[in-house]
C-alpha positions as a Markdown table, in Angstrom:
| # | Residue | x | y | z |
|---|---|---|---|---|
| 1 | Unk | -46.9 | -28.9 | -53.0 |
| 2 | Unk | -49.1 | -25.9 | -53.0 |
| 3 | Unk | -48.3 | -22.5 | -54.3 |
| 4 | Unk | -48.2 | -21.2 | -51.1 |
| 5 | Unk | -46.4 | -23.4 | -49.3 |
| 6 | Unk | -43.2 | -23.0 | -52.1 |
| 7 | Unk | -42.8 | -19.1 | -50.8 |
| 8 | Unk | -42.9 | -20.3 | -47.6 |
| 9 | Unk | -40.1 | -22.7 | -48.2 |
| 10 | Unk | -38.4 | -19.8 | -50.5 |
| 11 | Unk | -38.2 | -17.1 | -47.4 |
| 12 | Unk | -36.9 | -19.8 | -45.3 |
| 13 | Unk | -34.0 | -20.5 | -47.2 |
| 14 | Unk | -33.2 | -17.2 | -47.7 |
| 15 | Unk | -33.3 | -16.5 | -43.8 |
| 16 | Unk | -30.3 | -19.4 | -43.3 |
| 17 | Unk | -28.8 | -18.0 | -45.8 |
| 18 | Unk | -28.6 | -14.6 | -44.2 |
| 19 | Unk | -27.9 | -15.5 | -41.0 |
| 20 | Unk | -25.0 | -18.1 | -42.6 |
| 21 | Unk | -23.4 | -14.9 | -44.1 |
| 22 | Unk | -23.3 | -12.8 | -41.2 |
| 23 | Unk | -21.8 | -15.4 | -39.2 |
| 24 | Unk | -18.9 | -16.0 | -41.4 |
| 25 | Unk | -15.4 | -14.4 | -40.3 |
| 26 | Unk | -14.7 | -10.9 | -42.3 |
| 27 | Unk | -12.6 | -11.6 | -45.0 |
| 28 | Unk | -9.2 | -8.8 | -44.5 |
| 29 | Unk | -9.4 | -5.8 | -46.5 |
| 30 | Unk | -6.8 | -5.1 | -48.6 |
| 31 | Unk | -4.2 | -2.6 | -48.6 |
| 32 | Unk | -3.6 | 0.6 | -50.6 |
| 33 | Unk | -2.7 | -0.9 | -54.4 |
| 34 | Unk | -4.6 | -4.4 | -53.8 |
| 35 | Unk | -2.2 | -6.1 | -51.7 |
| 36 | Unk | -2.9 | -8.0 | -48.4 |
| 37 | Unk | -1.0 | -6.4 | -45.7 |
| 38 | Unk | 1.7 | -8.7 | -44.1 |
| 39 | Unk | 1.6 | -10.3 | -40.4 |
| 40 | Unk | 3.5 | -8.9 | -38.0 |
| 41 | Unk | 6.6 | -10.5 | -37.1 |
| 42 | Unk | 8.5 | -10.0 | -33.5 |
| 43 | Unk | 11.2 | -7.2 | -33.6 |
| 44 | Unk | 14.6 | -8.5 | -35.0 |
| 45 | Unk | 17.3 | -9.1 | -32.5 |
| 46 | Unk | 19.7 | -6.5 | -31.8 |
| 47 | Unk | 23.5 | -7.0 | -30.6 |
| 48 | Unk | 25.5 | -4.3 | -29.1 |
| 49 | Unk | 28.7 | -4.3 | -28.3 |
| 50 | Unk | 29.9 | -1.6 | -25.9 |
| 51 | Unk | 33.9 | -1.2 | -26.4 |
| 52 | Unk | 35.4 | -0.2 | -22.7 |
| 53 | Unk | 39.0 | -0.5 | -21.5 |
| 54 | Unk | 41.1 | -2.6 | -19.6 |
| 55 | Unk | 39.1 | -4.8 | -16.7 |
| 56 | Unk | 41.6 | -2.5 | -13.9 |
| 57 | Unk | 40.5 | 0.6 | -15.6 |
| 58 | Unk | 36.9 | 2.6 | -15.5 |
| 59 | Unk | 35.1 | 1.8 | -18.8 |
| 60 | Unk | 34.7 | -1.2 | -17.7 |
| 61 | Unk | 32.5 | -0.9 | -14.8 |
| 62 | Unk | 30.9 | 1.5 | -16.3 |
| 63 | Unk | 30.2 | -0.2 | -19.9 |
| 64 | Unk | 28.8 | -3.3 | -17.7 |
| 65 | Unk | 26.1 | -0.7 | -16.0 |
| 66 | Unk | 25.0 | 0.3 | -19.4 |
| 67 | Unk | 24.8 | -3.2 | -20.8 |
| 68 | Unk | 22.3 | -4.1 | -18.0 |
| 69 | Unk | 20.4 | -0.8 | -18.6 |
| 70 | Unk | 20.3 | -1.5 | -22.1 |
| 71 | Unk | 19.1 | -5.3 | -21.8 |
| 72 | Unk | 16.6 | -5.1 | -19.1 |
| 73 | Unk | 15.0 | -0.9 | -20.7 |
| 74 | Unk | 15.2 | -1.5 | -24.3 |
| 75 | Unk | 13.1 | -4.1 | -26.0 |
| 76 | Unk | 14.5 | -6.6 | -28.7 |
| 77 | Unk | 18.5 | -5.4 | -27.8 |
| 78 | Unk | 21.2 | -8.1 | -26.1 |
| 79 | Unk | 24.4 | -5.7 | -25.0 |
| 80 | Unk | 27.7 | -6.5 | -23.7 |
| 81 | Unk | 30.5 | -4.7 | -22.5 |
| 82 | Unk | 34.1 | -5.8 | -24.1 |
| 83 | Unk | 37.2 | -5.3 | -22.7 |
| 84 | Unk | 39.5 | -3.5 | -25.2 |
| 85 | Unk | 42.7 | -1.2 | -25.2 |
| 86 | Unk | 40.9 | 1.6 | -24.6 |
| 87 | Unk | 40.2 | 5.1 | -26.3 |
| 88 | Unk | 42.5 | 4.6 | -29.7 |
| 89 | Unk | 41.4 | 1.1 | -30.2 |
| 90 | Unk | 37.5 | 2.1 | -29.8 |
| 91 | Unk | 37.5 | 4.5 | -32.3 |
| 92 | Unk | 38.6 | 2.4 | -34.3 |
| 93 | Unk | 36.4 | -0.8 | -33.8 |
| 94 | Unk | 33.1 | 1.5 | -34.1 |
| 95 | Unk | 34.4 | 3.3 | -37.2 |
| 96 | Unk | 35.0 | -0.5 | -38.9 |
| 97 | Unk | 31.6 | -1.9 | -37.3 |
| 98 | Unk | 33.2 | -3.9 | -34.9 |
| 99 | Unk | 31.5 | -2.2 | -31.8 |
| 100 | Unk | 28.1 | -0.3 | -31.7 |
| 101 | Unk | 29.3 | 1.9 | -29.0 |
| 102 | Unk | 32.8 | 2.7 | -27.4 |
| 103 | Unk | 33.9 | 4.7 | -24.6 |
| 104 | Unk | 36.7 | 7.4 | -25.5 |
| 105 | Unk | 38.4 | 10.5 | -24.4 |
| 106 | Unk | 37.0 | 13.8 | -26.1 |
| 107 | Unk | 40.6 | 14.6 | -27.6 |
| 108 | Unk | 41.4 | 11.0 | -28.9 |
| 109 | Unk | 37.7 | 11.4 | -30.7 |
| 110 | Unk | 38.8 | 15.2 | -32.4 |
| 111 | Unk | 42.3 | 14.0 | -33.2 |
| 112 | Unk | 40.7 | 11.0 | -35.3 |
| 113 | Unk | 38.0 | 12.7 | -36.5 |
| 114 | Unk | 41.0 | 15.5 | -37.2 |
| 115 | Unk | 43.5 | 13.6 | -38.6 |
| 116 | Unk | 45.2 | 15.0 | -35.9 |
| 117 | Unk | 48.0 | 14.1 | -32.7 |
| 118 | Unk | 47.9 | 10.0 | -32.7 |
| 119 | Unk | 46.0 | 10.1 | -36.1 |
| 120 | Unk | 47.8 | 12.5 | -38.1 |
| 121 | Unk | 49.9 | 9.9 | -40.5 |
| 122 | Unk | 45.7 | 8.2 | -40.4 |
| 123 | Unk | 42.9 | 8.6 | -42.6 |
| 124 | Unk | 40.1 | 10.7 | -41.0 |
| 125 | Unk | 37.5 | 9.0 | -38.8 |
| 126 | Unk | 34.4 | 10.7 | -40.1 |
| 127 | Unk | 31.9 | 8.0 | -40.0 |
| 128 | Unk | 31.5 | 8.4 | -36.1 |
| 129 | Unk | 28.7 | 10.4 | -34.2 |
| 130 | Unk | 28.8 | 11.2 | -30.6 |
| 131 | Unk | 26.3 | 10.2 | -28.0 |
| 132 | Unk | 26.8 | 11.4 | -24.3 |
| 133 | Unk | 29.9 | 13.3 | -22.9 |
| 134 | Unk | 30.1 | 11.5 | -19.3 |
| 135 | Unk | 32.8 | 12.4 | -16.8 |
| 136 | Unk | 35.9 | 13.9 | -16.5 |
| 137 | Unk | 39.4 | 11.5 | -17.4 |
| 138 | Unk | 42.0 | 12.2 | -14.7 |
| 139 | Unk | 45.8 | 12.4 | -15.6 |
| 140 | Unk | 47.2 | 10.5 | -12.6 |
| 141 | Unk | 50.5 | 10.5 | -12.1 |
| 142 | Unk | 51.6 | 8.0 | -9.7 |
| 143 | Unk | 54.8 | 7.3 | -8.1 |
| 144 | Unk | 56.8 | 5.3 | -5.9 |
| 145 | Unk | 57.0 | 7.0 | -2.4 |
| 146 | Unk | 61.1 | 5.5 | -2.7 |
| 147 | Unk | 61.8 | 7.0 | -6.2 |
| 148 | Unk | 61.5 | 10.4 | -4.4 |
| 149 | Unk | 59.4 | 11.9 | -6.9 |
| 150 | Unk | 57.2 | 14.8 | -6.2 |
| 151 | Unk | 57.1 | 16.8 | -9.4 |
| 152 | Unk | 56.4 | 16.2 | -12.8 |
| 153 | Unk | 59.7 | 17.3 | -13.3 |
| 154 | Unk | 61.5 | 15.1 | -10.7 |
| 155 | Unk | 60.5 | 12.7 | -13.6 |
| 156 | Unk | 63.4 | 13.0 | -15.6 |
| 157 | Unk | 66.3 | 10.2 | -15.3 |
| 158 | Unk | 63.5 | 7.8 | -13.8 |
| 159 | Unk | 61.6 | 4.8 | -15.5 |
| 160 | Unk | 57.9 | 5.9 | -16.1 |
| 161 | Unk | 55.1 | 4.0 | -18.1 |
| 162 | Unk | 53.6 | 6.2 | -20.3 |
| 163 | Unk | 50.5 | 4.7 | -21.3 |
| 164 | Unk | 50.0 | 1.8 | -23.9 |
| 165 | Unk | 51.1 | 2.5 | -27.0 |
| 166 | Unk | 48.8 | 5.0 | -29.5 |
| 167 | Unk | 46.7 | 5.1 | -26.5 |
| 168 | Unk | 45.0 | 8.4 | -24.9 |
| 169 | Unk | 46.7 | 8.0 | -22.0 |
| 170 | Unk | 50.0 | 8.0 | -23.8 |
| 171 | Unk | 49.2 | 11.2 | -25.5 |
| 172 | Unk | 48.4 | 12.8 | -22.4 |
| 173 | Unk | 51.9 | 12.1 | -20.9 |
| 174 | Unk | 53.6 | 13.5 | -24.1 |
| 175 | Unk | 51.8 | 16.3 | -24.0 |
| 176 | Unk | 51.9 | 17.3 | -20.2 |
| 177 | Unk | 55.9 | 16.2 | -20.1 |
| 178 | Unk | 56.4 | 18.2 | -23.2 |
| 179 | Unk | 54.6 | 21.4 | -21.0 |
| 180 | Unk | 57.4 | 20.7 | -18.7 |
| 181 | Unk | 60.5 | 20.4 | -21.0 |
| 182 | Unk | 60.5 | 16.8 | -20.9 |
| 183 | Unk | 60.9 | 14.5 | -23.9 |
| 184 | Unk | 60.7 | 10.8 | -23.7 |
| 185 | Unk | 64.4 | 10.2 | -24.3 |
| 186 | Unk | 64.9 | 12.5 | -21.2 |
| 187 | Unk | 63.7 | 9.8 | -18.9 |
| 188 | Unk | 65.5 | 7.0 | -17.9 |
| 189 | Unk | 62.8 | 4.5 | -19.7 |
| 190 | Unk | 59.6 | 5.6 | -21.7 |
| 191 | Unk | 57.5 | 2.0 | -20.8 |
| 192 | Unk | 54.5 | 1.7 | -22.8 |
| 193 | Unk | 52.3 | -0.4 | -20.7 |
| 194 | Unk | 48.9 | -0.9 | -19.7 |
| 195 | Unk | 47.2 | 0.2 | -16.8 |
| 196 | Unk | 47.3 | -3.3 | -15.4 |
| 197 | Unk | 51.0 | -3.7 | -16.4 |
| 198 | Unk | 52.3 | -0.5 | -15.0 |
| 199 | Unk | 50.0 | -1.5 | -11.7 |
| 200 | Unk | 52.4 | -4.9 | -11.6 |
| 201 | Unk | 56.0 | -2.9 | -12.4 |
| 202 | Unk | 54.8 | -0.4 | -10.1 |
| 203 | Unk | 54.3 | -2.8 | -7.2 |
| 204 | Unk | 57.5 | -5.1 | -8.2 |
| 205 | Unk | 59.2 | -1.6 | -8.0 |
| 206 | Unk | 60.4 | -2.4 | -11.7 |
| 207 | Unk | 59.4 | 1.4 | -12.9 |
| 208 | Unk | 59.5 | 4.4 | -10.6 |
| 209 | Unk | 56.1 | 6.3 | -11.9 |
| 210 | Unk | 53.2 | 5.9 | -14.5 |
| 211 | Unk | 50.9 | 8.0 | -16.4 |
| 212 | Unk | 47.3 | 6.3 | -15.8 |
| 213 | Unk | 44.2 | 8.4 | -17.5 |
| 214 | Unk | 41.0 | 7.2 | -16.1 |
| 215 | Unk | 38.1 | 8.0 | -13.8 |
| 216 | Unk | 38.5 | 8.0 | -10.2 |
| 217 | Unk | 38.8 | 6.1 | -8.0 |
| 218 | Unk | 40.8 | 4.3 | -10.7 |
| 219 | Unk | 40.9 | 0.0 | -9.3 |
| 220 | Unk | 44.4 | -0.4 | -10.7 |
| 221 | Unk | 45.9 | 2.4 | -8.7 |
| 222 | Unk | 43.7 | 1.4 | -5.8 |
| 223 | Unk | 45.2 | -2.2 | -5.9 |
| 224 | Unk | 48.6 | -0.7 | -6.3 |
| 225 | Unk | 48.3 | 1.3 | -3.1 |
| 226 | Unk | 47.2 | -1.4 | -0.8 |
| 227 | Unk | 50.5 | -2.9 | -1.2 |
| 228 | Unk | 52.8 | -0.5 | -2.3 |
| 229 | Unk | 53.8 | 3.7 | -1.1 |
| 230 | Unk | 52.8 | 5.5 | -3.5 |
| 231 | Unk | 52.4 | 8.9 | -4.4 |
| 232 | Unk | 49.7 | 11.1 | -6.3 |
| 233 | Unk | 52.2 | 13.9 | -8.3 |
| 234 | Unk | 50.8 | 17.2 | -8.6 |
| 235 | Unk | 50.9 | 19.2 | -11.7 |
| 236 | Unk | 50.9 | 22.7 | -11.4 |
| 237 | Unk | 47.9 | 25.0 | -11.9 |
| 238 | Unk | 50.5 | 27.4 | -13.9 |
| 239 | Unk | 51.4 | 24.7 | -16.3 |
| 240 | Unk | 48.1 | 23.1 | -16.3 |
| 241 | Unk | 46.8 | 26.8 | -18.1 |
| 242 | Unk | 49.8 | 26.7 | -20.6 |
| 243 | Unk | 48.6 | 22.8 | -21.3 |
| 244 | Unk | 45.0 | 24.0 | -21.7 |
| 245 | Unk | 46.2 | 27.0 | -23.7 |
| 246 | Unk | 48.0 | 24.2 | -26.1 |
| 247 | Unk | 45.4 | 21.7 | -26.0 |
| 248 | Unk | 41.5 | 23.1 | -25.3 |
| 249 | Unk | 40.5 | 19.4 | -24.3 |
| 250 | Unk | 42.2 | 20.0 | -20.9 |
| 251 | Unk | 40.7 | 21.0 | -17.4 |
| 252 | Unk | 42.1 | 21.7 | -13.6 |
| 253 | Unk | 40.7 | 19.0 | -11.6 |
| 254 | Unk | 41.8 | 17.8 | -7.9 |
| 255 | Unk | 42.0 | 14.4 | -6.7 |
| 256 | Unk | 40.3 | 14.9 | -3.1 |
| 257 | Unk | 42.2 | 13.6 | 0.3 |
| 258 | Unk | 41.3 | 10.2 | 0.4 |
| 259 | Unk | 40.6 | 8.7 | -2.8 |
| 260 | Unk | 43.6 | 6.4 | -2.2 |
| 261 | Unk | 45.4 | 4.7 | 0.4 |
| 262 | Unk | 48.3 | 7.3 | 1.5 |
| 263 | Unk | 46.6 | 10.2 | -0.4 |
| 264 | Unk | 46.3 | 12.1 | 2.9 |
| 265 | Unk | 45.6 | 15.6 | 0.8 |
| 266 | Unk | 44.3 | 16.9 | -2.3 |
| 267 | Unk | 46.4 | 16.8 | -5.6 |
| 268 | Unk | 45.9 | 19.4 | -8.6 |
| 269 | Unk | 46.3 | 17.7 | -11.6 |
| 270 | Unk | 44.5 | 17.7 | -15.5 |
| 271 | Unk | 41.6 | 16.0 | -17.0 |
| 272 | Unk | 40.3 | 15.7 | -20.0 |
| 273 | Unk | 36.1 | 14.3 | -20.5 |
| 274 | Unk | 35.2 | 10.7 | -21.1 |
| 275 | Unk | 32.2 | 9.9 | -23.8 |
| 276 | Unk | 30.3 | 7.4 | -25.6 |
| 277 | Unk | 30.3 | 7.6 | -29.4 |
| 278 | Unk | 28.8 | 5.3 | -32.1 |
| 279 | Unk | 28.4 | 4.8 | -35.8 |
| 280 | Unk | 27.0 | 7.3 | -38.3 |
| 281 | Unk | 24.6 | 4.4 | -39.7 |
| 282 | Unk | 23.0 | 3.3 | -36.7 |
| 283 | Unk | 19.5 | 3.3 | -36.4 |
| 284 | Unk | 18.1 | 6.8 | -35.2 |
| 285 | Unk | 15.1 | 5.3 | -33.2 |
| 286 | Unk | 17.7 | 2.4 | -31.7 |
| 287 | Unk | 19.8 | 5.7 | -30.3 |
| 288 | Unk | 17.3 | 7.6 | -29.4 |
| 289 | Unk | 16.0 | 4.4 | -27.3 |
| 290 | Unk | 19.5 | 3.9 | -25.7 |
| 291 | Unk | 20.4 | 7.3 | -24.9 |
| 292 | Unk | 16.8 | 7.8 | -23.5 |
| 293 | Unk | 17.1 | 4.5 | -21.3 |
| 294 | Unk | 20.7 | 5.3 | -20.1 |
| 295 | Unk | 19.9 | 8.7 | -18.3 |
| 296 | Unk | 16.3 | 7.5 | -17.2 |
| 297 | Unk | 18.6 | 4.4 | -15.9 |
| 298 | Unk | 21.2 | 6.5 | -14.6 |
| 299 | Unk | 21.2 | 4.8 | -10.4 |
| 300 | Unk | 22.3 | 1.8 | -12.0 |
| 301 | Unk | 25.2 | 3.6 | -13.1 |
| 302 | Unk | 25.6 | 5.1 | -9.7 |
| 303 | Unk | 25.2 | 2.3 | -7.9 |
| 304 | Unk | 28.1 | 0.3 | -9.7 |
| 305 | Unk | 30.8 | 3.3 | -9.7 |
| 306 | Unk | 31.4 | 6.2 | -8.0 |
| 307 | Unk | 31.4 | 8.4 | -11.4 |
| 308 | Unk | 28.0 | 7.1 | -12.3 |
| 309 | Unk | 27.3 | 10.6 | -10.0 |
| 310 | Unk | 29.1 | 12.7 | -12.8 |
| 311 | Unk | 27.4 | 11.2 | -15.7 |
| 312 | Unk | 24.5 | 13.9 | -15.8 |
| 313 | Unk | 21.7 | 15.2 | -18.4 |
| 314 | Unk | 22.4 | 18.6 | -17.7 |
| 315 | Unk | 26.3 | 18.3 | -18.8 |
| 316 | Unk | 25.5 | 15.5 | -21.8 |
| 317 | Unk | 27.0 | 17.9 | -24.4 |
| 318 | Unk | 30.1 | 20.2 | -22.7 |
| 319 | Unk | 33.0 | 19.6 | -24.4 |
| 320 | Unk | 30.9 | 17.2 | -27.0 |
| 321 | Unk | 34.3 | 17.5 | -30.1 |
| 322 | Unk | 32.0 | 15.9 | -32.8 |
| 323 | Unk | 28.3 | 16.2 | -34.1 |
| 324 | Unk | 26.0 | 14.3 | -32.2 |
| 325 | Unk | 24.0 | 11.8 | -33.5 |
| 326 | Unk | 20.7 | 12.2 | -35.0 |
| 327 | Unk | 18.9 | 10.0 | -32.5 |
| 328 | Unk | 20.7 | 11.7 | -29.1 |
| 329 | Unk | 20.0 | 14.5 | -30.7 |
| 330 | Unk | 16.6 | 14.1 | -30.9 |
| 331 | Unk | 16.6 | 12.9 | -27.3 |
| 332 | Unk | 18.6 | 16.4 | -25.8 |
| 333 | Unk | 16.3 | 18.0 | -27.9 |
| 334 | Unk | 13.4 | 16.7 | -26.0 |
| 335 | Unk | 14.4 | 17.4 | -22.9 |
| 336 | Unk | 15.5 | 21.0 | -23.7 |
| 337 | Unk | 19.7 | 20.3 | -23.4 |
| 338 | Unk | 21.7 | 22.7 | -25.6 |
């Protein structure tokens, strides 16, 4: 073979060998220190469970809504809403890790956060932040129309269920009896039942009144008054200021004409504030994400119970008894709420 035919053959191979090169896949750069950097996985799974109330009561509902808003807005999270007893109970399942959320009443979160009231032979719940103040908790008073109560203090000598026991709504009824005068061993029977249960003795006419805490309209005492007279006892606005001027937690609210079967005007009674809190350790960007998602969500909220209407941005943090957490915060922040 000629001299001249060699380089020929020589820029040839070199020319495959090019092209060979450039059309091999581009091997990945490494990352900062030498290493490869890692393929992306999907999002872990994230369970939340929302601690309520009783099924009768208004958690509930409520917790239900924000399951759905949280499943269908917040990629990578399953939710569920579980039935518990309530306020007292919920603190404590979110303070142990046993719930990722929980409904409770603003006082029951400052007494346990306190070590005060219900939680004052306790340990301090400190490891809890708060979320979202929500809606105001109604201190209903119901009685039989037949046990001719009309008064808080027509109480006395009668069989009343006072909440479940170490519960909220138990506290309240101490409190506001105590406003009055009235101690426990001053009624006939102190029950400590459920709102379910004192739904049933109400209707079987086994007690004569019950102290029932919730949002309204409240199912249990709907159910209760399709069946049975009942009435809505007032409590004084006089007494209601000498309650707030005890207890800060407390607010004059009225049940409106209507809310219940037989409730033919509007009832002055107290409140105190529903909200959501959750752990200290929970992931900021995972509260941010809910918190964001909830309000944004809010018609489905609406749309399943009445209160989802109180449940506003604007009023997130009024009566908020505990720091927030980092991740609302950032959230309020955002959208300018102080």
């Amino acid at each position: 073979m000629s001299k001249k035919m060699w380089s020929v053959l020589l820029v040839v191979v070199m020319i495959l060998s090019l092209g060979l090169t450039a059309c091999a896949p581009k091997a990945e750069e490494p990352a900062a220190g030498g290493e490869t950097p890692p393929a992306e996985t999907p999002a872990e799974k994230v369970y939340i469970s929302i601690a309520t109330g009783g099924t009768a009561g208004t958690y509930y509902p409520l917790g239900g809504a924000i399951a759905k808003i949280f499943n269908e807005n917040v990629p990578g999270v399953t939710a569920n809403a579980q039935a518990t007893g309530a306020s007292v109970e919920n603190v404590g399942l979110v303070s142990k890790g046993e719930a990722e959320i929980a409904f409770v009443q603003n006082d029951v979160t400052f007494y346990a956060y306190n070590g005060t009231e219900i939680f004052a032979d306790k340990d301090k719940i400190t490891n809890i932040k708060g979320m979202a103040m929500l809606y105001p908790e109604v201190v209903q008073i119901i009685a039989t129309k037949a046990s001719g109560i009309t008064s808080v203090d027509d109480l006395k000598g009668k069989k009343v269920a006072v909440g479940a026991p170490g519960s909220g709504a138990e506290a309240n009824a101490r409190q506001i009896l105590e406003a009055h005068g009235i101690k426990y061993e001053d009624l006939a029977k102190a029950d400590f039942l459920s709102f379910n249960e004192a739904a049933d003795q109400i209707k079987n006419k086994q007690i004569d009144a019950a102290f029932i805490t919730a949002g309204l309209p409240t199912s249990a005492i709907s159910e209760v008054a399709q069946t049975a007279d009942i009435v809505i006892v007032p409590i004084d606005s006089a007494k209601i200021t000498e309650i707030i001027a005890a207890y800060p937690f407390y607010t004059e609210v009225v049940v409106p004409a209507g809310t219940y079967k037989g409730n033919d005007a509007d009832v002055t009674t107290a409140a105190v504030m529903a909200m959501l809190i959750v752990g200290e350790d929970m992931d900021e960007t995972l509260v941010y994400n809910l918190t964001k998602s909830m309000f944004e969500q809010r018609q489905v909220i609406i749309d399943t119970h009445q209160r989802g209407n109180d449940i506003k941005l604007e009023t997130a943090l009024a009566g908020m008894p505990i720091d927030l957490h980092p991740g609302a915060q950032k959230y309020y922040d955002e959208m300018g709420i102080k």
